[in-house]
Each structure stands twice: as structure tokens, then as C-alpha cells.
C-alpha positions as CSV (number, residue, x, y, z in Angstrom):
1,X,21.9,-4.6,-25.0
2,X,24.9,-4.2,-22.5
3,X,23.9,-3.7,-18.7
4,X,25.5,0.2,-18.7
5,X,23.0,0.9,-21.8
6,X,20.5,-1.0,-20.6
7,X,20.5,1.5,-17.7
8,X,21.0,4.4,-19.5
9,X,17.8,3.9,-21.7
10,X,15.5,2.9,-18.7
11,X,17.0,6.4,-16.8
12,X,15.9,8.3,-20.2
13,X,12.5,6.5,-20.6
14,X,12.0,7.0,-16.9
15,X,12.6,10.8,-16.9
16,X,10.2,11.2,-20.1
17,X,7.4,9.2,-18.2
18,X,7.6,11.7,-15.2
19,X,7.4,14.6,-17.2
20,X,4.1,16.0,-17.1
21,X,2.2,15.7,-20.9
22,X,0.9,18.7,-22.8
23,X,-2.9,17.6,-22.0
24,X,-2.1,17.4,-18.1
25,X,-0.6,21.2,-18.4
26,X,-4.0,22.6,-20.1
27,X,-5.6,20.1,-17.7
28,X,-3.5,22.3,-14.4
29,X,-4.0,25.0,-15.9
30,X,-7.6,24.9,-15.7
31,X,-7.5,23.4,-12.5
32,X,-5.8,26.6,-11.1
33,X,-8.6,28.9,-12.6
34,X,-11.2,26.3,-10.0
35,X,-9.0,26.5,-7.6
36,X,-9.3,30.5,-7.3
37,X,-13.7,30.5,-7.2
38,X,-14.9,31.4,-4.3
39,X,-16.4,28.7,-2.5
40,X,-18.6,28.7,0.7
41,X,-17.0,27.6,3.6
42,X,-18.4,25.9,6.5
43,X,-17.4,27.3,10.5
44,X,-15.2,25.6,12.1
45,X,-15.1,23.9,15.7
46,X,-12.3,23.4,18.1
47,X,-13.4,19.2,17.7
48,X,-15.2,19.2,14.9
49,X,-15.7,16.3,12.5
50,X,-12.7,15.4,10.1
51,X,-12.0,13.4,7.1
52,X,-9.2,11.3,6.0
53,X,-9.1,11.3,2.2
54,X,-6.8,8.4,0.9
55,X,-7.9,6.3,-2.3
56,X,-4.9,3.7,-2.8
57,X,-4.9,-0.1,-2.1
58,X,-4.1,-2.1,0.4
59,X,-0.7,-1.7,1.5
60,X,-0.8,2.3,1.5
61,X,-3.6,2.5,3.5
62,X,-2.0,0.0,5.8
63,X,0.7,2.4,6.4
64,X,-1.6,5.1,6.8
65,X,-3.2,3.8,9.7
66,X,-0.3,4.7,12.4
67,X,-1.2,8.4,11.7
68,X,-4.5,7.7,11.7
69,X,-4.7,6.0,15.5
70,X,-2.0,9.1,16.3
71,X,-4.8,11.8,15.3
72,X,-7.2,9.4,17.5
73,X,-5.1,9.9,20.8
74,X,-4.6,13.5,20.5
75,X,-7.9,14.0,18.9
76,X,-10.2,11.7,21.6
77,X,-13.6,13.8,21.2
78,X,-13.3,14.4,17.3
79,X,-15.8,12.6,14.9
80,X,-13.3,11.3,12.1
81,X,-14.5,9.8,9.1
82,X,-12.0,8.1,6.5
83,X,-13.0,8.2,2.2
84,X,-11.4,5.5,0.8
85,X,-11.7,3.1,-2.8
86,X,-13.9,-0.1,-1.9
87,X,-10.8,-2.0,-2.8
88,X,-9.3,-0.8,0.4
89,X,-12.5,-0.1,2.8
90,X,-12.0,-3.6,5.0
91,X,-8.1,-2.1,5.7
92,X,-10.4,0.3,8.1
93,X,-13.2,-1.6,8.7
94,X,-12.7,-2.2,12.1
95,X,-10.4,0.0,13.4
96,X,-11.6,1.7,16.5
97,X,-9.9,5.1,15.9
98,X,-12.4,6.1,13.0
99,X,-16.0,6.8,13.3
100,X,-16.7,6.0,10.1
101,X,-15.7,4.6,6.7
102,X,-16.9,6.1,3.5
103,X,-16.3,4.5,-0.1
104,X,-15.6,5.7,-3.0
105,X,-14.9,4.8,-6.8
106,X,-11.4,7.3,-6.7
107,X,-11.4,8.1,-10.5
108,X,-7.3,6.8,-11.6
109,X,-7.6,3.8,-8.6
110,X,-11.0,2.2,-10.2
111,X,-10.3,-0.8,-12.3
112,X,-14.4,0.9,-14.0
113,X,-12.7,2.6,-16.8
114,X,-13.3,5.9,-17.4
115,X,-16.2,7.1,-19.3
116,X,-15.8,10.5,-20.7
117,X,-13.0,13.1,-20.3
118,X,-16.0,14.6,-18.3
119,X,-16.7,11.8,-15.4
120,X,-13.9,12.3,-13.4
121,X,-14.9,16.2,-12.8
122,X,-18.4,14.9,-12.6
123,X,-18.0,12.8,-9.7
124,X,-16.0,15.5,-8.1
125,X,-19.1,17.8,-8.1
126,X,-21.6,14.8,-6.7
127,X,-18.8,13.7,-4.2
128,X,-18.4,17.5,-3.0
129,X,-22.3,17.9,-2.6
130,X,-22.5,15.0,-0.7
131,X,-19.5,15.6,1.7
132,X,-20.8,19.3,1.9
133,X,-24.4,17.7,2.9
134,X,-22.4,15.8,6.4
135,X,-20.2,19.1,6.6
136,X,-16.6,18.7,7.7
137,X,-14.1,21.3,9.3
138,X,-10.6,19.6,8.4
139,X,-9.5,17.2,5.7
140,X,-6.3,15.8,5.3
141,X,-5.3,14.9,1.9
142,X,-2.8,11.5,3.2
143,X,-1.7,10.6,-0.5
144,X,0.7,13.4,-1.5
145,X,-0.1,14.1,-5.2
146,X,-3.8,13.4,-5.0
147,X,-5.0,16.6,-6.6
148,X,-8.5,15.5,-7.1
149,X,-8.9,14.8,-3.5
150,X,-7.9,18.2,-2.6
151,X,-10.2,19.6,-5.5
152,X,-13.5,17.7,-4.0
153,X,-12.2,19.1,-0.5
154,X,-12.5,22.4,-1.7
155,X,-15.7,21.6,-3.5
156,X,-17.5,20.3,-0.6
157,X,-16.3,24.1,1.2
158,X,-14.4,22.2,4.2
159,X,-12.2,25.1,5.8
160,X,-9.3,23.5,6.9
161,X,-7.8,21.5,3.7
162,X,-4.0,19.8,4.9
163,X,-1.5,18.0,2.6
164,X,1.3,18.2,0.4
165,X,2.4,21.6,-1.1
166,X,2.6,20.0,-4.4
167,X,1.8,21.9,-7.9
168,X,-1.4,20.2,-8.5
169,X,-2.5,19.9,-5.2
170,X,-1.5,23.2,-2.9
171,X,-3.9,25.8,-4.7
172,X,-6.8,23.7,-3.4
173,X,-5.7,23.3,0.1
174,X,-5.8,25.9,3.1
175,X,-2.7,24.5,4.9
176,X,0.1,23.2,2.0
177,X,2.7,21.4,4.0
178,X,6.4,21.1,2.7
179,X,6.9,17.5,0.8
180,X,9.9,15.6,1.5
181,X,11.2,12.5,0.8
182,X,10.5,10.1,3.6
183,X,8.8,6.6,4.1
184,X,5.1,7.2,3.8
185,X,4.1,6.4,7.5
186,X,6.1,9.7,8.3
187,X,4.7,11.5,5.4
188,X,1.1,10.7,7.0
189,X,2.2,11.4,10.2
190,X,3.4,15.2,9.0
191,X,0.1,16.0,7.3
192,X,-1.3,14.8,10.8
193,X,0.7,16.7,13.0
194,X,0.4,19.8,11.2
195,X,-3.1,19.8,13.2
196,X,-1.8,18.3,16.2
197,X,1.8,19.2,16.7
198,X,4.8,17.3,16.7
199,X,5.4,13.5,17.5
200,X,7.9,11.2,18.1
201,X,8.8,7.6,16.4
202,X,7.0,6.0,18.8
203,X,3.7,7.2,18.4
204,X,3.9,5.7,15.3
205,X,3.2,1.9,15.6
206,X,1.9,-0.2,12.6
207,X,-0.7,-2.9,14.1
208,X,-4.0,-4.9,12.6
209,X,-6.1,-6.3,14.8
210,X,-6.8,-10.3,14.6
211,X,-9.7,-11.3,15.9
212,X,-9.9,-14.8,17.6
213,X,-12.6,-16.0,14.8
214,X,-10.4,-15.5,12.3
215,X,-7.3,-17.3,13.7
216,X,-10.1,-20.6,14.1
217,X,-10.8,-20.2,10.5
218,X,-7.3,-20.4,10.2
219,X,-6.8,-23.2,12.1
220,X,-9.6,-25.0,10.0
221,X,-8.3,-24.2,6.7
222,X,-4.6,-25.4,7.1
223,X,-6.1,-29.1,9.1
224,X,-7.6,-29.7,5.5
225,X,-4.4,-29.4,4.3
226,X,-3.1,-31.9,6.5
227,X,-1.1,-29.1,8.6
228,X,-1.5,-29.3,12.6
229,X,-1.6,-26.4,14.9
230,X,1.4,-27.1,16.0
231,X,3.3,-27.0,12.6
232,X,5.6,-24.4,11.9
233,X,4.5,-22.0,8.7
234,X,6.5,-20.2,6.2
235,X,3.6,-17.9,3.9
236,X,4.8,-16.8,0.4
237,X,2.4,-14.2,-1.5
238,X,4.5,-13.9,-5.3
239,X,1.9,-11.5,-7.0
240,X,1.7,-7.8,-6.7
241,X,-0.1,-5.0,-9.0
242,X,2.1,-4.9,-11.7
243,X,4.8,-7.5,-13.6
244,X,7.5,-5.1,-13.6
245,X,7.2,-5.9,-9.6
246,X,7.1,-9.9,-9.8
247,X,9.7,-12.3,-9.6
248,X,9.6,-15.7,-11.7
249,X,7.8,-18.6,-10.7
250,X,10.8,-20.9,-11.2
251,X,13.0,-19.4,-8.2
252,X,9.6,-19.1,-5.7
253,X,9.2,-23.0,-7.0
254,X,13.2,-23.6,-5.8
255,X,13.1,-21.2,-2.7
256,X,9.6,-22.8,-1.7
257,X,11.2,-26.8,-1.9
258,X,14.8,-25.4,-0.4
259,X,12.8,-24.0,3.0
260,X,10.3,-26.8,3.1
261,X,13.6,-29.4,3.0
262,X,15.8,-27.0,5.4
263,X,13.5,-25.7,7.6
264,X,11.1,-28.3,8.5
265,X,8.3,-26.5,7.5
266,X,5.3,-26.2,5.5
267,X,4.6,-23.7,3.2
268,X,1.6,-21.5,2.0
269,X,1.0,-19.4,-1.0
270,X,-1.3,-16.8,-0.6
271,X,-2.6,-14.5,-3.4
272,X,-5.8,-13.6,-5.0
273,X,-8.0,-15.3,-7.4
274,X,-6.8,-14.2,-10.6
275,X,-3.1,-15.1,-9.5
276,X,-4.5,-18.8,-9.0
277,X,-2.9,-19.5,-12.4
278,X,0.7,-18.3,-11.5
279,X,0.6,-20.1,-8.4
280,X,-0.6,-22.8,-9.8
281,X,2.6,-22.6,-12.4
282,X,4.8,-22.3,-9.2
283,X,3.2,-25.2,-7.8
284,X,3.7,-27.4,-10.8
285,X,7.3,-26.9,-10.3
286,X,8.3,-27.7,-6.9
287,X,9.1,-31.2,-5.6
288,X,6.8,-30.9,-2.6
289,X,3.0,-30.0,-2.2
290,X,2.2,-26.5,-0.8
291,X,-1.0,-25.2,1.0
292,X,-2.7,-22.4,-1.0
293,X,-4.9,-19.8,0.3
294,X,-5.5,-18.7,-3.0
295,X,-9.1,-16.1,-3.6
296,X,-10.8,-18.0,-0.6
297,X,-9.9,-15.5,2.3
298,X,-10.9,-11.6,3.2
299,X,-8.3,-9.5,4.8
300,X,-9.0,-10.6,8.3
301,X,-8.2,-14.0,7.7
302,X,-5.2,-13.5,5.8
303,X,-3.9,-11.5,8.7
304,X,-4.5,-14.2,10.5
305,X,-2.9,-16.7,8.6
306,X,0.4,-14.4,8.4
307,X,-0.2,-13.8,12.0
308,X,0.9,-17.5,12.4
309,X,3.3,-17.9,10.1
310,X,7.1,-17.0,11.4
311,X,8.7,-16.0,8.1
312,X,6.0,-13.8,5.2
313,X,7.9,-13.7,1.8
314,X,7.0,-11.6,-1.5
315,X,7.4,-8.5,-3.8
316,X,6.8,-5.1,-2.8
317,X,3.0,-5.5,-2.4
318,X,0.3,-5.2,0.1
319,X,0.1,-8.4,1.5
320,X,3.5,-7.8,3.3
321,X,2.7,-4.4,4.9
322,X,0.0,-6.9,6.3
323,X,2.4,-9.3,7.6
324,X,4.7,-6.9,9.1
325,X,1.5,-5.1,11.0
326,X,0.5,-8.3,12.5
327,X,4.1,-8.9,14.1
328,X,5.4,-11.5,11.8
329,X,8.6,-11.3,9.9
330,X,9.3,-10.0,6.2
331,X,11.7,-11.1,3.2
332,X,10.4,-8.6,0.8
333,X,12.0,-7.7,-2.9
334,X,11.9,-4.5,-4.3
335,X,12.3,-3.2,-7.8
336,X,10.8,0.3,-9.2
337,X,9.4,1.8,-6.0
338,X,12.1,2.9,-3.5
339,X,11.8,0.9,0.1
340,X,12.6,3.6,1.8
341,X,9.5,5.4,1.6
342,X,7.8,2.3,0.8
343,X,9.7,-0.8,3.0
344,X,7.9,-2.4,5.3
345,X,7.7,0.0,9.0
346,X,9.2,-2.2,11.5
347,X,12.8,-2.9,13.2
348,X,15.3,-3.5,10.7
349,X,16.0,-7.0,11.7
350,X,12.7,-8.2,11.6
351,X,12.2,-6.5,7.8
352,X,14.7,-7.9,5.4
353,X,14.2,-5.4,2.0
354,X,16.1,-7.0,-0.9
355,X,17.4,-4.9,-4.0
356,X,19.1,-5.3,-7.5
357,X,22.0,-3.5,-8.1
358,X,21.2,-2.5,-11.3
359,X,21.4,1.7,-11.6
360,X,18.0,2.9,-12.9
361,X,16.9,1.4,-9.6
362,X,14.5,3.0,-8.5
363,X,13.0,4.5,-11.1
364,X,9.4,5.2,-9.7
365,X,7.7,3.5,-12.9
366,X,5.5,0.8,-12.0
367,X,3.1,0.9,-15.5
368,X,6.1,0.2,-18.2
369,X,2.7,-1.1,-19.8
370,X,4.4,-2.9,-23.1
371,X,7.7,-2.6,-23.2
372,X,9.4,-5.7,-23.0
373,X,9.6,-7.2,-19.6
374,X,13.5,-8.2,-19.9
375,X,14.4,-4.3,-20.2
376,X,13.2,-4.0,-16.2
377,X,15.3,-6.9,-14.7
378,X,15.4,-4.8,-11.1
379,X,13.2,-7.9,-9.3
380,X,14.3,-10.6,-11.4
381,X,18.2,-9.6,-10.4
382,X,17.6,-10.2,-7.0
383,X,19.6,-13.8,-6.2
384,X,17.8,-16.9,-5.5
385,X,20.0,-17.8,-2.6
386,X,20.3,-13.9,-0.9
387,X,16.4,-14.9,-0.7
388,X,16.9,-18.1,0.9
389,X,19.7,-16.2,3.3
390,X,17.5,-13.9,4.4
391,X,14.4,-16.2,4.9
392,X,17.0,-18.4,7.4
393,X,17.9,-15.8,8.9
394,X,14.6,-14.6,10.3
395,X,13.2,-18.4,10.5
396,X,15.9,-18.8,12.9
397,X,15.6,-16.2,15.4
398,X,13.8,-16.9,18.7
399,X,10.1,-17.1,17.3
400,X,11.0,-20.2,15.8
């Protein structure tokens, strides 16, 4: 297949998968019969205690956390408690903005498959007695098409219910706020201010705290790999959620030996356990030996580790909202989602966002489940040597 039809089928196929399927209308449908019971609501106080609903992974919940420590300085005297999947909980763990972190198995974000049509709806009811039982006066639904979220909101009888004014979503909330497109710390940040009024860029700041602990941990890891304190670092994380994201192990294997040989430097691949085996493939191929931090750190001390390193490289995936919120550097390449309301939040020069040209980029799909991976070449397009160009160019600024 020719490049122009190549495009033209993956536009088509990508339109059909947006389209909403016959068992999700009956499913709104009924949905906007719940939304319309009467539900008792709980009084509301001028500071009363809030929840942040927000079930994604890592790297959106990283970039909610600007909005979150913006509701904390305008909010100093509020109680505000965050619901989030246990796949994301240590993102919050230790921020001092929230009072609390509550987990949750977010039906749609579990990797627990689903046991009946029923559970979902289930869980909604036991989640909204619980939540009822602590009482809330706000939520804000943070993840714009989270329609369950807003139902259990309105379960659990909180008053004030803010987010999106999306067609799943807006007949369960009290506030429903006009979506636009935007990168998603500014999406947070408009749910937020609806409470608290207006803000400007600069409230919005995307940071992770590393703790001196972690950096020693650090510090002791890399000296078993032979690599001083002194050394400088260049971290590669080549996974992410899905294949269609992923580049191929051959070209991380050539950019990994090309910056080790150019840059004096060592390198680390970072990634989680069950990507041991692609790194481990990457590995095999490159001239020189890498370091790998591969399933044996938490969050802290990966932040830690990019916190050190000068240059962080990888797809779109959570690992590189990381790096960019613990000040170092980003070479990330993007395929289906759209960088600009995914990119990493940062100045422009410190955040290089590679692209394909190819024109069903982006198509928003990152599930093409099995449909043959060489129909979706958006990440694999991207140019072994732009990579390299971009990973100099920030390796040679004045951190290094």
C-alpha cells in the first residue's frame, strides 16, 4: 500500500473507532435517565473538603499536579483529598498540597478485567456510599471524558460537581465547563479555576520533589555499574503503554552507541519489568554496555535518577513527564496522541517533541489492538539521526 492510501485508510479506520457503538448509545441513554434522580445533597461550606477525581497513569496525573498545587495556594484552609487508580497513587504520595490520597480500581484503567456488564455500575454505588460516608462539597472531574467519575460524584450527593461539558459527562455535573482543545495542564487548570478564578501561565509550574535518600540510592545503583558521581548520564526509557507508541529496538541500539561514542557519556535504560525483554533486545545490539534500571526502582528513585541525567529520551509516555518535572531535558517522539495537549510542559528549548510527517498523524487511536503494526508507521518514521540532532543539541547546552 502507497503512503497517500495508507493515510487515507488509517483516517477512515480512525473516524469509525471514534464513533460511539450502538451498545454505548443504549448505555448513555440510560445513563441520562440516572443522571435526572433526585439525589441528596450534602451543604456546602465556604472551605469545605474537596476531591480531585483523576484515574489515569502516570504521566496524566503528573500533569495534573500544577492545577492541583494552584487550588492549594488559593485554597490554603481547604481539606483536599485526590481518588486515583493504585497504578498512579505514588504520583501524589507526597505532595504536600493534598490532605489525602484515596485509591481506587477505576473500572476501563484496571488491568482486573471486568467481571460482569454489572461491576462497573456496582462499584459506582459502593464507591458513592463510601465517598458519601467522608462527605465532600466540590469535586472536580480532571480527566475530561470520565463519565463514571462524574456519575459516582453524583452518587455520593457532592453539591458542587466541576468538569468538562461533554455528552456523557455534563448531565452528572453541577458546573459543566466548555471543553477546548488545549494541553492538558491548562485543561486541569480550567476545571480548577472555575472555583477559584482566573490564573496566569505562571501559576502553573510542573515540579516532583526528590528527596535526598533517593538521589543516594541513586548514587549506589550506577557505582555497581561502574559509573562515578561525577559521570555525565544520558537515560533512555523505549517502552510506553501501547506498540503503536514504540520505536524499534535497532535505532535506540544505534542512537544509544552513537551518544555514548560522541558525547562521552554513559547511558541508562530505564523501563519496567515486563519491558526487561525489549531492553534486553536493545542491549544485545549495541556495541557498548549500558546501565539498566530495569523493574528495580519506585517512582522516587527514578526521578531521581532522571534528576541526574542531562539529556531523558523516549516515546510519548510517563516516564518523560517525569523527567521534564524534575528539571531535566526531553527528546520525546510522538505518534497517535497529539503533543500539543500531551507534550511535555516546559520551555520549548528544553522539550524537543519529534513527529512523522505522515497525514493521519494524529489520529487519537492508541488501541489499534491487531491490526498490523506496519499500517501505523507515525513513530517508526521519525529519523534516526533528527533523534541524535536533537539529543546533541540539548546535551550541549550549559548543563553539560
Amino acid at each position: 500500500m502507497d503512503r497517500e492510501a495508507l493515510v487515507l485508510r488509517n483516517r477512515a479506520m480512525a473516524e469509525a473507532f471514534h464513533k460511539l457503538p450502538l451498545k454505548h448509545q443504549a448505555r448513555r441513554a440510560a445513563l441520562m435517565t440516572l443522571a435526572h434522580l433526585p439525589m441528596w445533597r450534602r451543604r456546602t461550606s465556604e472551605t469545605g473538603r474537596i476531591l480531585l477525581i483523576r484515574p489515569d497513569h502516570l504521566g496524566d496525573v503528573l500533569l495534573t499536579t500544577p492545577a492541583i498545587h494552584m487550588l492549594r495556594q488559593r485554597l490554603p484552609d481547604a481539606e483536599i483529598h485526590a481518588l486515583v487508580g493504585p497504578w498512579s497513587a505514588d504520583v501524589l504520595a507526597n505532595d504536600p498540597a493534598l490532605d489525602a490520597v484515596l485509591t481506587l480500581d477505576f473500572p476501563g484503567f484496571s488491568r482486573i478485567p471486568k467481571q460482569s456488564l454489572r461491576s462497573p455500575y456496582e462499584l459506582a454505588f459502593q464507591t458513592a456510599r463510601q465517598l458519601r460516608r467522608i462527605g465532600y462539597d466540590t469535586a472536580f472531574i480532571l480527566r475530561p471524558d470520565h463519565w463514571w467519575g462524574a456519575m459516582v460524584a453524583h452518587l455520593a450527593g457532592i453539591p458542587r460537581r466541576i468538569g468538562y461539558k461533554l455528552t456523557d459527562v455534563s448531565p452528572f455535573l453541577s458546573e459543566a465547563i466548555d471543553h477546548h482543545a488545549e494541553h492538558a495542564v491548562l485543561q486541569s487548570a480550567r476545571l480548577i479555576a472555575a472555583q477559584s478564578g482566573n490564573f496566569a501561565l505562571d501559576e502553573l509550574s510542573l515540579t516532583y520533589p526528590v528527596e535526598e535518600a533517593d538521589r543516594q540510592w541513586v548514587r549506589g545503583y550506577l557505582e555497581e555499574w561502574g559509573i562515578s558521581a561525577q559521570q555525565r548520564l544520558i537515560a533512555i526509557h523505549p517502552g510506553s503503554g501501547t506498540w503503536v507508541k514504540r520505536w524499534t529496538d535497532e535505532r535506540w541500539a544505534t542512537v544509544a552507541d552513537a551518544l555514548h561514542e560522541q558525547l562521552d557519556v554513559d547511558i541508562v535504560f530505564t523501563g519496567a519489568d515486563h519491558e526487561l525483554p525489549m531492553i534486553s533486545n536493545i542491549v544485545a545490539r549495541m556495541r557498548h554496555t549500558p546501565a539498566l534500571l530495569v523493574g528495580d526502582a519506585n517512582i522516587r528513585q527514578l526521578a531521581a535518577l532522571y534528576e541526574r541525567a542531562r539529556v531523558v529520551l523516549g516515546p510519548d509516555s510517563g516516564p518523560i513527564h517525569l523527567a521534564a518535572a524534575v528539571g531535566s531535558a526531553t527528546v520525546s517522539l510522538f505518534g497517535p496522541a497529539d503533543p500539543e495537549e500531551f507534550g511535555p510542559w516546559g520551555a520549548p528549548e528544553r522539550h524537543l517533541v519529534l513527529t512523522s510527517s505522515i497525514g493521519c498523524r494524529p489520529c487519537r487511536v492508541i488501541d489499534w489492538e491487531t491490526d498490523d503494526p506496519a499500517n501505523h508507521p507515525c513513530v517508526r518514521d521519525i529519523p534516526i539521526e533528527q533523534v541524535l540532532e536533537a539529543a546533541r543539541r540539548l546535551a550541549q547546552r550549559d548543563r553539560f
